[in-house]
N, C-alpha and C positions, 0 to 999 in steps of 0.2 A: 504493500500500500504506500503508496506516495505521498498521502497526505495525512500526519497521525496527531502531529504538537498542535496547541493553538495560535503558536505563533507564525505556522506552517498554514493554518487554516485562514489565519490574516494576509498574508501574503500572498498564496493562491487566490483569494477573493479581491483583494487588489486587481492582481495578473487580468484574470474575466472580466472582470469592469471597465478597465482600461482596453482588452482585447474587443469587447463588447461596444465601445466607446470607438475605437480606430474601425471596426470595420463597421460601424454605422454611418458614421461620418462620412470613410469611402465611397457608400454605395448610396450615400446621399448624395452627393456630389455628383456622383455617375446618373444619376435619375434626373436630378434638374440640371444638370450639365452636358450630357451624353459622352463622347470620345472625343475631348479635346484638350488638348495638351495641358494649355494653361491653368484647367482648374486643379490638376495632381496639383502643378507647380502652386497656386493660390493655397491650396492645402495646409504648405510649408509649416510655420512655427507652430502649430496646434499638434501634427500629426507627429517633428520631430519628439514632441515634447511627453508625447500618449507613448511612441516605441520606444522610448529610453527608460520610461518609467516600467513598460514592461521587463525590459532585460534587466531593469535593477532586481524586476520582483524575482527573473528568474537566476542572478545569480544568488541572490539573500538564499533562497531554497535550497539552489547547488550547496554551499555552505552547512544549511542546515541538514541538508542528507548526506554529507559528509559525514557526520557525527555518530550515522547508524549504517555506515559503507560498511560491504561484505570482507575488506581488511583495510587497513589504514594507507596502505599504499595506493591504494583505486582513489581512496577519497581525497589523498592530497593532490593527483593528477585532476579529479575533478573540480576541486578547488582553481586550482591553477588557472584552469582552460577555461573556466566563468570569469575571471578577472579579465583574459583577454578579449572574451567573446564584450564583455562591456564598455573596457575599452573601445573595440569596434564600432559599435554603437554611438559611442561616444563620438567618434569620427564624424559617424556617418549624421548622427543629428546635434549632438547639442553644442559640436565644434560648429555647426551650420549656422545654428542661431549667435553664436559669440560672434564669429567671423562669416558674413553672410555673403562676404566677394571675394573666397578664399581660391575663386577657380577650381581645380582637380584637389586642391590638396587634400580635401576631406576623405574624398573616393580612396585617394592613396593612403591612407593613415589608417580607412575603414578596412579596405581588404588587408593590408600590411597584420594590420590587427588578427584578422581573422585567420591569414595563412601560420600563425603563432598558435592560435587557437584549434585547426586543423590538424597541422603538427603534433600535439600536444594529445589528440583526441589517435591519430595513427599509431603513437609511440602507446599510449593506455591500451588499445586494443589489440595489438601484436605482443601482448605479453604470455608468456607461457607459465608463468608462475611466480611467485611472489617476488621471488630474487631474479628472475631477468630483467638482467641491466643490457641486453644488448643491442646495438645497433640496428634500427630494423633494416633490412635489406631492400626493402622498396623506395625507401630514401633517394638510394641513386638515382632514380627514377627521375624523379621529382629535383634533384640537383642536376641531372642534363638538361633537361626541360627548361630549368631556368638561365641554366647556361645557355640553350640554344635562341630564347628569344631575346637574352638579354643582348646577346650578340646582334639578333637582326634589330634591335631597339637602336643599338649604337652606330648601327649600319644605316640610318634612317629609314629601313626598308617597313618598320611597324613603327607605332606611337611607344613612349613608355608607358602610359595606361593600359592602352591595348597588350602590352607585353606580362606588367603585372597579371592582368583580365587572365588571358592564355594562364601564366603560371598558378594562380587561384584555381584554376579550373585544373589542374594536376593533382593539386591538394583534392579539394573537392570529390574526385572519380576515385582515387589514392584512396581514402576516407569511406568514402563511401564500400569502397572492395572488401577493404580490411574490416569494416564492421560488420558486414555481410557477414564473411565468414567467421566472427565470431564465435557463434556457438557450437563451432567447431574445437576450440579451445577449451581444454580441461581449467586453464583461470578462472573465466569465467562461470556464476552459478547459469543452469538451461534455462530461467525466467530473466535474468537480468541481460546474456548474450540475447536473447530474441527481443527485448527492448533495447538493446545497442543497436543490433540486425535495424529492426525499423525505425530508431532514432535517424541515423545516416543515411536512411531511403527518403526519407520526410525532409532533412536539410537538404538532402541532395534534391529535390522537387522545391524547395525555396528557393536556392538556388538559382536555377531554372527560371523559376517566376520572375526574380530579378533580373535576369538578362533582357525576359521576354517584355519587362517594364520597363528596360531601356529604349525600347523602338520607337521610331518615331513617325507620322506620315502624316499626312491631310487631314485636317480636323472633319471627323465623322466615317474616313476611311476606315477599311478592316485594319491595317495596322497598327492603327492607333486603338483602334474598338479592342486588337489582342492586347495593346500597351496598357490601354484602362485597365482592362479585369485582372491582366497580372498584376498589375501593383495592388489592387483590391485583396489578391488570394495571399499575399507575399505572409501574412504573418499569422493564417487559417492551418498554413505551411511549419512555421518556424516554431511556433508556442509549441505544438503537439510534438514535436522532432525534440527541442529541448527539453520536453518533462520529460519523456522519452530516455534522453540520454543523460539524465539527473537520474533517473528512477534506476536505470540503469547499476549505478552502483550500490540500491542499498541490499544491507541485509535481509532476508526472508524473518 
C-alpha cells in the first residue's frame, strides 16, 4: 500500500487536487480555446506553479516511503532520484517564472536534471543484490550516444538542444528496458519489480507526450489539435509512473 501515515494521506491529497486543478484548467482552455498555440503559452504562470507543487508533493512521499523501503539501499537511491526529478521541474517551471526570457536555458537545466535522475533510476534497477556496486554495462550505450551527437552538435550539423533532446531520449529507452526487465531480478521483491516494470512504461508514454506537445502548426490544424491534447495528457502520464516508481520500493 502506498498510502499508510497521515502525513502520506496529506500529501497524496494535495498531489489530486493540484493534479485535479492542472488538468481542468487544461481542458478548459482546450474547450473555449480549441488548438491554438497561444493559449498553452497564456496558461504559463498558473500551470508552472500547479506542476511544481505537484513534484514537490511527489518527492515529500518519495522520502516518506523511503522510510519503509524493502532495504535501505533502494530507499537512499530513491531519495536521491526525487531530488533530481525536482530539480527538473524546477527548470522547467519555476526557473520560468523567476527568469521569464531565459531562452533555452530552462529546457536545458530541465532535461540536464532529468538525464541525473534517469541515471540514477538505470543504476537502482540493474542491481542484482544488495552489495552490487557495479558499473552497469549499458552505460556505454548511453556514453557513445552522447559522444556521437555531441560531436555532430559541435559540427553545426544538429542544434545543442536538439543534441541534449537525442541524448535524453537514450536515457529515457535505456530506463525504460532496464525497468522492464526488472522482475527478472532476484533484488527486486515480484510486486514492487512489476511497479518499477510499469512505472518506466508510464514515464516512458510522458515522455512521449512531451515531444508530441512540442509540435507546432496552424492554429486549429491536426498538428496542433495533437500538440493541444498532448500537453493536456503530459501529467495523467507522469503522477501514475511516479507513485509507481515510489511505490516501487516499499516494503510489503
Amino acid at each position: 500500500m502506498l498510502i499508510r501515515t497521515n502525513l502520506e494521506k496529506i500529501f497524496f491529497a494535495i498531489l489530486l487536487a493540484f493534479l485535479c486543478i492542472t488538468i481542468g484548467k487544461d481542458w478548459y482552455d482546450f474547450y473555449t480555446c480549441g488548438a491554438v498555440g497561444r493559449c498553452i503559452s497564456a496558461a504559463g504562470q498558473m500551470q508552472y506553479i500547479t506542476k511544481f507543487v505537484m513534484s514537490s508533493c511527489l518527492t515529500v512521499l518519495a522520502y516518506l516511503m523511503a522510510n519503509r523501503a524493502f532495504c535501505a539501499r533502494d530507499g537512499r537511491f530513491l531519495r536521491l532520484a526525487y531530488c533530481f526529478s525536482l530539480l527538473a521541474d524546477f527548470g522547467f517551471s519555476v526557473f520560468n517564472i523567476i527568469f521569464p526570457d531565459n531562452g533555452s536555458l530552462s529546457t536545458v537545466l530541465g532535461i540536464g536534471f532529468f538525464m541525473v535522475f534517469q541515471t540514477i533510476l538505470i543504476y537502482r534497477h540493474t542491481r542484482q543484490d544488495e552489495q552490487d556496486k557495479s558499473f552497469p554495462k549499458v552505460f556505454w550505450i548511453i556514453v557513445a550516444l552522447a559522444a556521437l551527437f555531441a560531436g555532430l552538435a559541435v559540427a553545426g550539423i544538429i542544434g545543442a538542444i536538439v543534441a541534449e533532446v537525442l541524448v535524453y531520449g537514450g536515457f529515457v529507452i535505456t530506463s525504460m528496458v532496464v525497468g522492464i526487465l526488472a522482475p527478472r531480478k532476484a533484488y527486486f521483491p515480484k510486486k514492487n519489480a512489476l511497479f518499477i516494470r510499469w512505472g518506466v512504461v508510464a514515464f516512458f508514454i510522458g515522455d512521449v507526450l512531451v515531444g508530441l506537445s512540442m509540435l507546432s502548426g496552424e492554429d486549429h490544424s491536426v498538428l496542433q489539435l495533437i500538440s493541444c491534447i498532448a500537453n493536456n495528457m503530459i501529467w495523467l502520464a507522469y503522477v501514475p509512473a511516479q507513485l509507481m516508481l515510489i511505490r516501487g520500493a516499499a516494503k510489503e
